[in-house]
C-alpha positions as CSV (number, residue, x, y, z in Angstrom):
1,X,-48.8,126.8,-23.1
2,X,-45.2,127.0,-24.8
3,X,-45.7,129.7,-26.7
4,X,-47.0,132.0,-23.4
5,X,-44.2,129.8,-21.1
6,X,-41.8,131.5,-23.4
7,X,-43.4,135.0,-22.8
8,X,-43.6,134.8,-19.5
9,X,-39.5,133.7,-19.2
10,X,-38.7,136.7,-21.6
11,X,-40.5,139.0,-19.4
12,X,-38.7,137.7,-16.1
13,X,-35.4,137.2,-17.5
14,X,-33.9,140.0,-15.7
15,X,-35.1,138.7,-12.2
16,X,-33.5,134.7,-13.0
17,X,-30.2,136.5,-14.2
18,X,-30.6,138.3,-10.9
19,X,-30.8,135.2,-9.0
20,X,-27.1,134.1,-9.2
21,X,-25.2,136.2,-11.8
22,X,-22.0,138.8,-11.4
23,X,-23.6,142.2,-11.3
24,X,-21.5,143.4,-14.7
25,X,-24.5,144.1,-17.2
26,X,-25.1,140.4,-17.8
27,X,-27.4,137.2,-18.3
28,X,-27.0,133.7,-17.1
29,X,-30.1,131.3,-16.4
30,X,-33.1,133.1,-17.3
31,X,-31.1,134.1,-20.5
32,X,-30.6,130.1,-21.4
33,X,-33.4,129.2,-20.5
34,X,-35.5,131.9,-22.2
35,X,-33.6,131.1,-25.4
36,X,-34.3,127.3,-24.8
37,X,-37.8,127.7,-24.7
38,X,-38.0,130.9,-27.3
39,X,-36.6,127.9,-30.0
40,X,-39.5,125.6,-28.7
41,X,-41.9,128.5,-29.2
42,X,-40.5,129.2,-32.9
43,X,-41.2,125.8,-33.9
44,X,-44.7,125.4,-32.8
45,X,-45.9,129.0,-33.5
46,X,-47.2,128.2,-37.1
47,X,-47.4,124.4,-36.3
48,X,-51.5,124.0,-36.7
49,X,-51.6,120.5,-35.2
50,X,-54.5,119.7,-32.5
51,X,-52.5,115.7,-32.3
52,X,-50.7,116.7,-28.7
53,X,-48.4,113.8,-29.9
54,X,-46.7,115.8,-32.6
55,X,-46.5,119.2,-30.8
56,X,-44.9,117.8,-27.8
57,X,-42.2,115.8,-30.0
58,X,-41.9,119.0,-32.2
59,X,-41.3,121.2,-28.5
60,X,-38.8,118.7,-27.4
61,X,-36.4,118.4,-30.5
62,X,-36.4,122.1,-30.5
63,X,-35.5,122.3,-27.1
64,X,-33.2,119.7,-27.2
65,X,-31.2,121.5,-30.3
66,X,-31.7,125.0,-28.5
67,X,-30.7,124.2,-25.2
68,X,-27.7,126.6,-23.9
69,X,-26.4,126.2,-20.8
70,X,-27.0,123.6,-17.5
71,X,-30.4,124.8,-17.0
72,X,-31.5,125.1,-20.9
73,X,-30.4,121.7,-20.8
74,X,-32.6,120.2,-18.1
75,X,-35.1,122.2,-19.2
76,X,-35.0,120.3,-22.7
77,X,-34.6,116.9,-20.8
78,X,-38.1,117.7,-18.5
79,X,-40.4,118.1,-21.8
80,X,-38.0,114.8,-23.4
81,X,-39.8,113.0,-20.6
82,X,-43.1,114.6,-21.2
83,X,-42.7,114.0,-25.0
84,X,-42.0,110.6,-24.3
85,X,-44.9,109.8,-22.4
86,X,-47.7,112.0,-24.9
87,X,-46.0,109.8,-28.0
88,X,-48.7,108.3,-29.8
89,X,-51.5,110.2,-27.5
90,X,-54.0,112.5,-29.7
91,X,-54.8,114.1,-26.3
92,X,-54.0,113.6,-22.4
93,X,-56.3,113.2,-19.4
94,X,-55.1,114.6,-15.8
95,X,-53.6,110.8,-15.4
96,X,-52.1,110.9,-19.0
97,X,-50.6,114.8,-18.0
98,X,-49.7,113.7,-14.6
99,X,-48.0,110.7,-15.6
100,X,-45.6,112.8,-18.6
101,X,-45.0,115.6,-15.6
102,X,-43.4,112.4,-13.9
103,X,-41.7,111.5,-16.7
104,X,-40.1,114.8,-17.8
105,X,-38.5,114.3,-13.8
106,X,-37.4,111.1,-14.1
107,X,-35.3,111.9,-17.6
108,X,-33.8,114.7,-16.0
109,X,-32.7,112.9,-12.8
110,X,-31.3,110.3,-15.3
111,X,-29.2,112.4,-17.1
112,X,-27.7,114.2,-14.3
113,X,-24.8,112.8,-13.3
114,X,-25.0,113.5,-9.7
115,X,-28.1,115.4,-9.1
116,X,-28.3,118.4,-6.4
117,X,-31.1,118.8,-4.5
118,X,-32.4,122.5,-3.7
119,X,-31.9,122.7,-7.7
120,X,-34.8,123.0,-10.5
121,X,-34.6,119.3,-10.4
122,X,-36.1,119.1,-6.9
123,X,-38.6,121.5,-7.7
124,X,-39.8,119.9,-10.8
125,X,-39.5,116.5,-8.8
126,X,-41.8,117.7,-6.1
127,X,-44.0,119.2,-8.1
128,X,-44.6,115.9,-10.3
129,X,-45.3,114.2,-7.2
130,X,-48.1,117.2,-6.6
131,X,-49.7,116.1,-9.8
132,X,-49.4,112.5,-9.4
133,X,-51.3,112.7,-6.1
134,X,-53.9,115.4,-7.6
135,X,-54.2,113.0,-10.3
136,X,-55.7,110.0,-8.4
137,X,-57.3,111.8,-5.5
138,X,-60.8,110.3,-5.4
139,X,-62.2,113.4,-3.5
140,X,-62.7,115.3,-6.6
141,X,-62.7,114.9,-10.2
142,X,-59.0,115.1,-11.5
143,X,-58.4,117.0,-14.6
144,X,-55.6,118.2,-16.2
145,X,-56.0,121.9,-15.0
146,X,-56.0,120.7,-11.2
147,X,-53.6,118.0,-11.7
148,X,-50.9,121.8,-13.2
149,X,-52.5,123.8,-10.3
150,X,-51.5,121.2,-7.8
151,X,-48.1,121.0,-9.4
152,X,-48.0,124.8,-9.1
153,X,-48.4,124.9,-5.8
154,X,-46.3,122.4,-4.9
155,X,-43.5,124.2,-7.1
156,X,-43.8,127.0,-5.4
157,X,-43.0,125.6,-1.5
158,X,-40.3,123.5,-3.3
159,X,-39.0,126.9,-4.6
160,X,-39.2,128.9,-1.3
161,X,-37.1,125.6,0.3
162,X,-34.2,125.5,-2.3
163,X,-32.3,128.0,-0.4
164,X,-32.5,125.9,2.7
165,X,-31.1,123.2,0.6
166,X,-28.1,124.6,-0.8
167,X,-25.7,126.3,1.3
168,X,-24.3,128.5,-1.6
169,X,-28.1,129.5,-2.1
170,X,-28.2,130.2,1.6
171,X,-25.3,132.6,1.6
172,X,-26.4,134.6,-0.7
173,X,-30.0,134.7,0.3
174,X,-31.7,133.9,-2.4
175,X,-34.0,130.9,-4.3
176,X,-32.6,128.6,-7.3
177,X,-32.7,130.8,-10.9
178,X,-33.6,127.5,-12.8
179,X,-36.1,126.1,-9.8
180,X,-37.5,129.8,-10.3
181,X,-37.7,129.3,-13.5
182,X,-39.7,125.8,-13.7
183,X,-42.3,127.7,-11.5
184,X,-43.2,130.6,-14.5
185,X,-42.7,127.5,-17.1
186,X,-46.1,125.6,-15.0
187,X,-47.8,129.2,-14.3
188,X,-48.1,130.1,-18.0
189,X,-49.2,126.4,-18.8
190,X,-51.6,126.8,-15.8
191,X,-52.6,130.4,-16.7
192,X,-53.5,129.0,-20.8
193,X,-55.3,126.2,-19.3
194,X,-57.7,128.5,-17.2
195,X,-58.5,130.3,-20.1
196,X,-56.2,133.2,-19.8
197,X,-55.1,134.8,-22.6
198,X,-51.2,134.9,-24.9
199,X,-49.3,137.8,-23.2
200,X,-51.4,138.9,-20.4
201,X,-49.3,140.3,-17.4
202,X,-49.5,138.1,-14.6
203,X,-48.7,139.3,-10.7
204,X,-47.3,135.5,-10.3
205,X,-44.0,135.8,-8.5
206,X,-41.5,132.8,-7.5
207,X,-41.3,132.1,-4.0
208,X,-39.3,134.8,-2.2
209,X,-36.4,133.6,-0.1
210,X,-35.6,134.9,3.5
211,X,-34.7,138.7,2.8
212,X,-31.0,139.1,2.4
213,X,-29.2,142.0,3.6
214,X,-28.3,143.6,0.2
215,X,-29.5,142.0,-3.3
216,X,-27.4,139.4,-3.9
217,X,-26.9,136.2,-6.2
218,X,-25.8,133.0,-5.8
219,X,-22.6,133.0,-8.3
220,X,-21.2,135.8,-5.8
221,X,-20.9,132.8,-3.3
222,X,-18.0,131.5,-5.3
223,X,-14.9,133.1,-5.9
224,X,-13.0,131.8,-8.7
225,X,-10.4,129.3,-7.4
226,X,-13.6,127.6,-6.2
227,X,-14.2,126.6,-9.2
228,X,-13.1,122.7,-9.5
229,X,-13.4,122.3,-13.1
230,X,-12.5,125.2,-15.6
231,X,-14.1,124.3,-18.5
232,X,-18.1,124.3,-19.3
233,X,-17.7,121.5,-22.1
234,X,-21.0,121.0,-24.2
235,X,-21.4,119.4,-27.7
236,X,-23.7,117.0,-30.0
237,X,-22.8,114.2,-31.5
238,X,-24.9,112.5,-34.7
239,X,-25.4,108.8,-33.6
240,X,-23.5,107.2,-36.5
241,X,-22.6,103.6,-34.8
242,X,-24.3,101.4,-32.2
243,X,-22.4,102.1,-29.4
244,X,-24.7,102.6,-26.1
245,X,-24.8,106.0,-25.1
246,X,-24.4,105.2,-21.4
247,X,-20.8,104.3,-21.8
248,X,-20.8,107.6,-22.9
249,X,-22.3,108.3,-19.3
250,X,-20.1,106.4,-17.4
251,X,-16.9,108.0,-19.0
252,X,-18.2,111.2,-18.3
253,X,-18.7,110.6,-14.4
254,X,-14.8,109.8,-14.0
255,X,-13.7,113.1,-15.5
256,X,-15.6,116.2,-14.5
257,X,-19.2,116.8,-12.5
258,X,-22.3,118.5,-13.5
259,X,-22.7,116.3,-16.1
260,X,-25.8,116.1,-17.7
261,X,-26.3,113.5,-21.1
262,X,-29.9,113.1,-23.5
263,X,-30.3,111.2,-26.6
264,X,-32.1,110.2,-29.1
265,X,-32.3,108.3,-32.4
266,X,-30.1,110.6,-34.3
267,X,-28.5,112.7,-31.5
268,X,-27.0,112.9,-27.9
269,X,-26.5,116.0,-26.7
270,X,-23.9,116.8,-23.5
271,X,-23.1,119.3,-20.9
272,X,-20.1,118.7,-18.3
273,X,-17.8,120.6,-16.3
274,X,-14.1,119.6,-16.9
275,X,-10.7,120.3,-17.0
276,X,-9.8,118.2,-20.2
277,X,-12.6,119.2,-22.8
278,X,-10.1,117.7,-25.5
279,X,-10.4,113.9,-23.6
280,X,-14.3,114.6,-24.0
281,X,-14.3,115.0,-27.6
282,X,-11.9,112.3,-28.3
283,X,-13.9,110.2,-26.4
284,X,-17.7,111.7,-27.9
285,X,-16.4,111.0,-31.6
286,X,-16.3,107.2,-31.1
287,X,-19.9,107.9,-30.9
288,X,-20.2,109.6,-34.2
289,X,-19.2,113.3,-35.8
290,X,-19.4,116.4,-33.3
291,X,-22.1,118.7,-35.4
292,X,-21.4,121.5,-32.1
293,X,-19.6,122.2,-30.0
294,X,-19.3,125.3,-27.0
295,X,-16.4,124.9,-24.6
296,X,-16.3,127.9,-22.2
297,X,-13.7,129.0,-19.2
298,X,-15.9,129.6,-16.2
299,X,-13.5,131.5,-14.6
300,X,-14.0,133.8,-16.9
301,X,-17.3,133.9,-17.1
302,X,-18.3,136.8,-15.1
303,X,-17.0,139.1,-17.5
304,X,-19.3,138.7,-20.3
305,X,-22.3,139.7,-21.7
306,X,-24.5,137.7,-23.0
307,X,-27.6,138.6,-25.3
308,X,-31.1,139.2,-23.9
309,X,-34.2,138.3,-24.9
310,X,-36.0,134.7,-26.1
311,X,-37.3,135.6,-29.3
312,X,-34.9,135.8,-32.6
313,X,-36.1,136.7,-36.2
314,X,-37.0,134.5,-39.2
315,X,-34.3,132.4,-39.9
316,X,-33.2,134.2,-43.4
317,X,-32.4,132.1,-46.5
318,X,-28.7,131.7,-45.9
319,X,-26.5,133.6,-49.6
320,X,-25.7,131.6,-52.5
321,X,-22.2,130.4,-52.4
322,X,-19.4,131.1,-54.7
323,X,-19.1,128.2,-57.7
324,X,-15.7,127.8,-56.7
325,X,-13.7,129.3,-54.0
326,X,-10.9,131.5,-54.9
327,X,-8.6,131.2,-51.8
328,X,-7.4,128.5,-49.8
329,X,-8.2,130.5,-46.0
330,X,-10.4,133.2,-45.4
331,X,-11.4,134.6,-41.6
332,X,-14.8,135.6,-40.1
333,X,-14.3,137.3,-37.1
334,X,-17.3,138.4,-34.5
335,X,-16.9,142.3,-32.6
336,X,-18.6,145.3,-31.4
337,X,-17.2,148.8,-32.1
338,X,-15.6,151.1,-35.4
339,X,-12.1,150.8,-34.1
340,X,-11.9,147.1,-33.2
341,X,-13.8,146.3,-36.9
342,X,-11.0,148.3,-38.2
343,X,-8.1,146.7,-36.9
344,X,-9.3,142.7,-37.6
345,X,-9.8,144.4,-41.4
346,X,-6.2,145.2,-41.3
347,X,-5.4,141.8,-40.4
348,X,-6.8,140.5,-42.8
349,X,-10.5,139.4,-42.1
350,X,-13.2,139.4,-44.7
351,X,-16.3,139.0,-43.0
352,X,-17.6,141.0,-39.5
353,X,-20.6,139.7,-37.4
354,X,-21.7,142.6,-34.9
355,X,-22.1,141.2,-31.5
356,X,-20.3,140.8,-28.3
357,X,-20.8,141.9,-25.0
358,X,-24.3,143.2,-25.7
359,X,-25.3,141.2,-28.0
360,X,-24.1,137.5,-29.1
361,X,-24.8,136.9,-33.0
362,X,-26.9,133.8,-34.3
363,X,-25.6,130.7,-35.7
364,X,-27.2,131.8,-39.0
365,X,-25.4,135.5,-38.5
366,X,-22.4,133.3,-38.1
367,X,-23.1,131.3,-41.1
368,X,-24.2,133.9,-43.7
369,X,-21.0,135.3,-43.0
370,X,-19.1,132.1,-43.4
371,X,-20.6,131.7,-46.9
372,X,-19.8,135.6,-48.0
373,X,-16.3,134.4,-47.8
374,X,-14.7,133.3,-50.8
375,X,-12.2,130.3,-49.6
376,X,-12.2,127.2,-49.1
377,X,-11.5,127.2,-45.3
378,X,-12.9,129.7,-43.0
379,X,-11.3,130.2,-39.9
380,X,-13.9,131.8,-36.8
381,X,-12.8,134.2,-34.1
382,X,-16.2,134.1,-31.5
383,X,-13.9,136.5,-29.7
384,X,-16.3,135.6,-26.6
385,X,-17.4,132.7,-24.8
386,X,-20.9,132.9,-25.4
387,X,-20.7,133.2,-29.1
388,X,-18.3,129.6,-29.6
389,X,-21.4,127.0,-29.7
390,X,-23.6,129.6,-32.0
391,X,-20.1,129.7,-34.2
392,X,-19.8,125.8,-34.2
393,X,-23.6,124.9,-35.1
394,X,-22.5,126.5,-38.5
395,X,-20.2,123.7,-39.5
396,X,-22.6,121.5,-40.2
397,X,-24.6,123.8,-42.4
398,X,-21.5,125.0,-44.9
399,X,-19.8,122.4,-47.6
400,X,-16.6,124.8,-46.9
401,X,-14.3,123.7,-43.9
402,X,-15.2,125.4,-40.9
403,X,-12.6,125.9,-38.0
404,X,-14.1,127.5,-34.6
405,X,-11.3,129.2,-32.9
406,X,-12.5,129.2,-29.0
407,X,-11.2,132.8,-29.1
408,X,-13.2,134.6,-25.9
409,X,-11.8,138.0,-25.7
410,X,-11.3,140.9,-28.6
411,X,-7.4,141.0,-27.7
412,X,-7.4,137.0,-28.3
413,X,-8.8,137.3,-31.0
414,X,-6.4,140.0,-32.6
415,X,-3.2,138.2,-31.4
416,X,-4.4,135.2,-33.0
417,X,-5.0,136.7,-36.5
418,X,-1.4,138.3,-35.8
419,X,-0.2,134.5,-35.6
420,X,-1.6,133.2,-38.6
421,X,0.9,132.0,-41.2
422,X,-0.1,131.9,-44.9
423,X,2.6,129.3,-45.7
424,X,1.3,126.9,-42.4
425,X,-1.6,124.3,-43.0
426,X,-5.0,124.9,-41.8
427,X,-4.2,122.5,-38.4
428,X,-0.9,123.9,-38.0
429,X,-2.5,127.5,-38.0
430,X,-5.3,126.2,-35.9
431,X,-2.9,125.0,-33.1
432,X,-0.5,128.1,-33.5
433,X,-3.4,130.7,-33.2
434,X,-5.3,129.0,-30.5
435,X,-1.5,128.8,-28.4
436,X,-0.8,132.7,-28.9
437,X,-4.3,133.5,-28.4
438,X,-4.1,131.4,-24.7
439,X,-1.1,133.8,-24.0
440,X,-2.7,136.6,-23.9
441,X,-4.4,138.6,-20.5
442,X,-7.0,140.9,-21.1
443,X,-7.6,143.5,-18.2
444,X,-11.0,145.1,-18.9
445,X,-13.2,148.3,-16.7
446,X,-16.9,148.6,-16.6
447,X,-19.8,149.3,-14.1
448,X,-21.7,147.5,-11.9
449,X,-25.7,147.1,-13.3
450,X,-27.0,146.9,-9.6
451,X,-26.2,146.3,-6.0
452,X,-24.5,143.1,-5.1
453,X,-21.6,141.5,-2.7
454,X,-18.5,139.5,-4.2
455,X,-15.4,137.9,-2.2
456,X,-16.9,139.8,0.4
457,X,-17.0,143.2,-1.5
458,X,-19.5,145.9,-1.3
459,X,-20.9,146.7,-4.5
460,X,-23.0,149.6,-5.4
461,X,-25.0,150.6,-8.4
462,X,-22.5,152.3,-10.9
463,X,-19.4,151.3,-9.0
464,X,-16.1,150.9,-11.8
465,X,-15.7,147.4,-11.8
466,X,-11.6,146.4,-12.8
467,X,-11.0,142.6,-13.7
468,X,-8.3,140.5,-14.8
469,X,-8.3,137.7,-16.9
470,X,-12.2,137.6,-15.7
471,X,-11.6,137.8,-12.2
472,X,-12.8,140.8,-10.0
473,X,-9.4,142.8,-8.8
474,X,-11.3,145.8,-7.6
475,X,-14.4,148.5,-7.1
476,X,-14.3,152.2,-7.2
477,X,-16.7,155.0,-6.9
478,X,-14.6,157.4,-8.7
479,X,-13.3,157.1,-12.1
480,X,-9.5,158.1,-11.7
481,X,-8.8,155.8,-8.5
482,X,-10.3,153.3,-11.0
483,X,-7.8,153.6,-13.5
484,X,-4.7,153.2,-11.1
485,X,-6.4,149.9,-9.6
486,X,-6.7,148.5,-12.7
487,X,-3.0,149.7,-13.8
488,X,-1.6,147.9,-10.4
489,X,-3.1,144.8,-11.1
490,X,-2.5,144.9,-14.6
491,X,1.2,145.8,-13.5
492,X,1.8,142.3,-11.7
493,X,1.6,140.5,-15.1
494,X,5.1,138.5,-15.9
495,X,7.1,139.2,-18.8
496,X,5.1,141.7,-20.6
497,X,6.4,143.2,-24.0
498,X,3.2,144.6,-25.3
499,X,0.1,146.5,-24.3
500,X,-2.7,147.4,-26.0
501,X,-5.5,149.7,-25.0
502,X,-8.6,149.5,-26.3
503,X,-10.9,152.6,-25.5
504,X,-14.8,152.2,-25.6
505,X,-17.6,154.3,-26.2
506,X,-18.0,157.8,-24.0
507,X,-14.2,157.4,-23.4
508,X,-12.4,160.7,-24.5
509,X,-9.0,160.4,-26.0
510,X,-7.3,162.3,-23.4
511,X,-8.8,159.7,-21.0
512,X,-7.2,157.4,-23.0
513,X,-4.0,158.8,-22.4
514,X,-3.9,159.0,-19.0
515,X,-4.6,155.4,-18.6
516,X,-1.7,154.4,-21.0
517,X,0.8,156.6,-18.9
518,X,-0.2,154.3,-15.7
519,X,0.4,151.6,-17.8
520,X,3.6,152.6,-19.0
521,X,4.7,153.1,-15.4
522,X,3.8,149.6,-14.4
523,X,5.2,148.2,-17.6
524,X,8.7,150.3,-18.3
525,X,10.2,148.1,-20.9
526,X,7.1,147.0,-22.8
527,X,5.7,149.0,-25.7
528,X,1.9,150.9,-24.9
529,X,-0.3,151.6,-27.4
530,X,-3.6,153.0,-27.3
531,X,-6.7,152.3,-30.0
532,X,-10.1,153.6,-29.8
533,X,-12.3,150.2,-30.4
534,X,-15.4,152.4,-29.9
535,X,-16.8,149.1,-27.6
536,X,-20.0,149.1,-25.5
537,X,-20.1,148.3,-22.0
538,X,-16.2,148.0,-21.5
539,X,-15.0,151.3,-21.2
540,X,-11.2,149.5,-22.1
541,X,-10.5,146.3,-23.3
542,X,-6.2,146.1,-22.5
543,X,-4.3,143.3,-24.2
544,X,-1.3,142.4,-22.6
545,X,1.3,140.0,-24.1
């Protein structure tokens, strides 16, 4: 059931992202959540246990470990709750699997701070309910296939109804991503119990909501000053004291929303939105040491790419580490294209991880590289927002000192290597890095992957797409009124002394050019240079300081 759950969320990814992400070639909740599940499907692949007791607690550590974002989390939390319930069970009746449905509801409910209804959480709520009821209907002989079909069903209407319940679903005309989601997590469990077989195509869509007059999602709802609380602040924290995790709770409730907290003997794992992620972490390390930690800007968060798929290789055996370290600092920094590789090697960085946009590298990528280096403190430029909590699960694996830059763009990543001071300590650097690097505003053009409305915009299928600092400034269908948008907007940047262009992929140096003389008009006392960073997806990254 996990294992074709995780299938079936791979293979629908695309139509979750669809559901309320940006339409810049992107991934949001059917990315987390099939990554979520893909780590629960890794660890019971080769698991030949028949005790449903072990294979459930086994799914929901590795969920709980692997969860990324909001939904990957409450994902995690609803099989917690069924783990909970199957503890100790070698098997479950349609009571037994009705009961941990309940269960899994109930732990997620907990957790969230202030639940929204017309959310996965109301689908998996109603749902439970479904099965309950199926469960102790006397009119037929419950079992555990009719008490998931029930549960299905029930899903499904729940589905249909979220956009009913949430206005920001409503305006953009389509159902919840993570409800969505929930209803292919109980079709493959349904579809196994049946008899079906592992990777079979199924014709089971999620409820369609009310037709909308263009494809839309529900992120472009928002426009980015509606955003309360900048920062998407998740970590985990090994239990090393007594202290009751609920204070933990209760201190999260007066300092952010979407706050969503899970524990268990050795761990408590926690997702809020805030605008002081230091205060969190202060406050989470009474409760032990911080083994990750992912904060993200959400206002930036349209602008990048984050990797697809749910399944990942092999874990490899992590490289032997040096006997003793030669140097004192070395740097790791992650990036995509020749040009950008080549100008972090001339500032000194030892080890590359490919990824970026297209791709996000694994915390083991992360790691492997960590341990090439030869120091004995390794400083780690994610250079994107997506790739910070990978970069941070590393620390616990290394004996070197790892220090996690929360560097989300190539150009902050660069100015922050251009900061580093050889005769500074390792915090001092830290500080100094992170404060140039916050400094810096990144303009960047790319396309739009489909058809979609934003602030009210129009946006077709190929369309240049301009941002700033992460926010949408403007849409073009031709490629030269593109650059001058961008240029303008760029151009109302204060106190500017440097520009950098960056030049992807398909972008001829003569293009180049012409966008670094509408820079230099908009910028006539600040020095323009242009670098071809041979990037994917952004046909220029511009760094502007």
């Amino acid at each position: 059931m996990i294992l074709e759950a995780a299938w079936m969320i791979d293979d629908n990814k695309q139509k979750l992202n669809d559901l309320n992400v940006f339409p810049v070639p992107d991934g949001d909740t059917g990315t987390n959540m099939g990554l979520t599940i893909g780590a629960a499907a890794r660890a019971v692949e080769n698991k030949n246990d028949d005790d449903i007791s072990t294979m459930a607690d086994t799914t929901a550590m590795a969920l709980l470990r692997g969860a990324r974002g909001n939904s990957g989390v409450i994902l995690s939390l609803l099989f917690r709750g069924v783990a909970k319930t199957l503890k100790g069970s070698a098997s479950a009746d349609a009571a037994l699997w009705a009961q941990a449905l309940q269960c899994g509801t109930e732990t997620a409910y907990r957790a969230v701070m202030k639940p929204a209804e017309g959310t996965i959480l109301t689908v998996s709520r109603l749902a439970a309910e479904a099965a309950a009821a199926a469960a102790a209907s006397e009119e037929t002989e419950p079992s555990v296939e009719s008490v998931t079909a029930a549960a299905l069903e029930a899903a499904k209407a729940a589905l249909a109804d979220t956009t009913n319940q949430n206005p920001v679903l409503a305006k953009a005309g389509v159902v919840d991503a993570g409800g969505a989601g929930w209803v292919y997590v109980l079709t493959s469990m349904l579809h196994i119990l049946q008899g079906g077989e592992r990777h079979v195509k199924q014709n089971v869509e999620p409820a369609e909501a009310p037709a909308a007059e263009a494809p839309a999602s529900a992120q472009a709802a928002f426009e980015t000053e509606d955003i309360r609380f900048a920062y998407c602040t998740e970590f985990i924290v090994g239990r090393s004291g007594d202290r009751d995790p609920e204070l933990l709770n209760a201190f999260l409730d007066g300092i952010g929303d979407s706050a969503v907290l899970v524990y268990d003997d050795e761990i408590i794992k926690v997702h809020v939105h805030t605008n002081n992620p230091g205060t969190v972490l202060e406050e989470a390390l009474t409760y032990g040491a911080l083994e990750t930690v992912k904060i993200e800007n959400m206002r930036l968060q349209h602008s990048e790419k984050v990797m697809e798929g749910t399944s990942a290789p092999a874990e490899p055996e992590a490289p032997a580490a040096p006997a003793e370290p030669e140097a004192e600092v070395g740097f790791v920094a992650v990036c995509t294209g020749a040009g950008i590789a080549s100008v972090f090697r001339d500032l000194g960085v030892n080890e590359l991880v490919e990824g970026g946009q297209t791709m996000n590298p694994s915390t083991m990528d992360i790691y492997q590289a960590v341990e090439k280096v030869n120091a004995k403190t390794v400083f780690v430029l994610p250079n994107n927002k997506n790739i910070i909590m990978a970069a941070e699960q590393a620390e616990p694996l290394t004996k070197k000192r790892l220090i996690v830059l929360p560097t989300v763009s190539i150009p902050q990543g660069i100015t922050a290597m251009l900061s580093f001071d050889p005769d500074a300590s390792d915090d001092d650097n830290r500080d100094a890095m992170m404060e140039a690097a916050s400094s810096v505003h990144t303009g960047q053009m790319t396309y739009a992957a489909r058809d979609s409305s934003y602030d009210d915009r129009r946006i077709r299928e190929g369309d240049y797409l301009s941002l700033v600092d992460g926010k949408l400034v403007d849409t073009d269908r031709k490629e030269n009124d593109a650059y001058r948008h961008l240029a303008r907007h760029m151009g109302k940047l204060k106190n500017i002394s440097y520009v950098n262009v960056f030049y992807g992929e398909g972008v001829t140096e003569e293009q180049a050019e012409q966008m670094k003389a509408l820079l230099e008009k908009e910028f006539k006392n600040a020095e323009v240079n242009v670098v071809n960073g041979g990037q994917p997806i952004y046909y220029y990254m511009i760094s502007a300081e």
